[in-house]
N, C-alpha and C positions, 0 to 999 in steps of 0.2 A: 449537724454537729457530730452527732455519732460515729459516722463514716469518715472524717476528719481525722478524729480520735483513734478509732481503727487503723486507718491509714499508719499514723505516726505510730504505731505500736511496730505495725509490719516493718516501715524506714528502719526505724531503730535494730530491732533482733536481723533486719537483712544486713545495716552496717557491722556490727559487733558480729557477726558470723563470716561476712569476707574480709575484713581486719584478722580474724582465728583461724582462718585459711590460709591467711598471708605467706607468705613465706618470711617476711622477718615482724611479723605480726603489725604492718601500719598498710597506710596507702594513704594517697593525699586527695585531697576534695576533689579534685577532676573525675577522678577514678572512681570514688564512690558514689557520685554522681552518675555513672554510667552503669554501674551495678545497680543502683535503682532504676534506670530506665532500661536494662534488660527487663527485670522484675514485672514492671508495669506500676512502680513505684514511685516513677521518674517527680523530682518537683524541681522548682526554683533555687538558686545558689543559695538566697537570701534565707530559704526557706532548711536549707540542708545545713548550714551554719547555725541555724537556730537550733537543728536534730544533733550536730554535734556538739553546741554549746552545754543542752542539755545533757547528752550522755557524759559529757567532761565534769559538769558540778555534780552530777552522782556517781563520778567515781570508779564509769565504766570504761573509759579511753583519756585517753590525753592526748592534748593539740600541740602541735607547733606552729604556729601561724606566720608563716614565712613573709606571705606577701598580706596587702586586703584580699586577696582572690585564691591562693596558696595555700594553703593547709596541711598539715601532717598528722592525721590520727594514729595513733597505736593504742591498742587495747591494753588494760590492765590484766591482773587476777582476775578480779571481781568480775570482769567485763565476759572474761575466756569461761565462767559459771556461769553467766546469763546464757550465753551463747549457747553452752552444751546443756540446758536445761537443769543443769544443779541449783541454780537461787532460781525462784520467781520473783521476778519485779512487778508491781503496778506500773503500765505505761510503757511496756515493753512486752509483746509478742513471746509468748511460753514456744520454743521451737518445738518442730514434731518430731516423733520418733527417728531415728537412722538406722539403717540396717540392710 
C-alpha cells in the first residue's frame, strides 16, 4: 500500500511539472502518459485519468476531455506552486531542489 501511495505522489508532481514546462502550459493524456513512462512511472490510461481527475478537483489543472480517450490538461496557479515547490500539498511529491 505504501509504495502505491508513493507512486501517485511522484505521477502527480511529474504531471504538474511537464504541463509547467509546457510551452503553452497543457498537453494531452497521450503525452503525459509517455512522460510517466520515460520516468519509470508508466501506469494504465484508467489509472492516469484517475491521477488527473484528482489533480483537477484540487484545483491544480484543468481537463478538457475531448474524446473518452482525449484529454487536455493545463495547469493552473495553484498547480505552477506545487510544481516549483512554493505550496506543499499532501499527496503530491514536494519537488527537489533546481539549480
Amino acid at each position: 500500500m505504501a509504495m502505491l501511495q508513493v507512486q501517485a505522489e511522484h505521477q502527480r508532481i511529474s504531471i504538474l511539472i511537464a504541463l509547467k514546462e509546457s510551452a503553452d502550459y497543457g498537453a494531452n493524456s497521450s503525452m503525459l502518459a509517455d512522460v510517466l513512462q520515460r520516468y519509470a512511472l508508466g501506469c494504465s490510461r484508467d489509472q492516469l485519468k484517475t491521477l488527473l481527475n484528482w489533480l483537477e478537483q484540487n484545483g491544480y489543472i484543468t481537463l478538457d476531455k475531448l474524446t473518452e480517450n482525449t484529454w487536455v490538461a493545463r495547469i493552473t496557479q495553484s498547480g505552477i506552486d506545487v510544481a516549483e515547490g512554493i505550496s506543499v500539498v499532501p499527496g503530491i511529491k514536494r519537488p527537489g531542489p533546481r539549480g
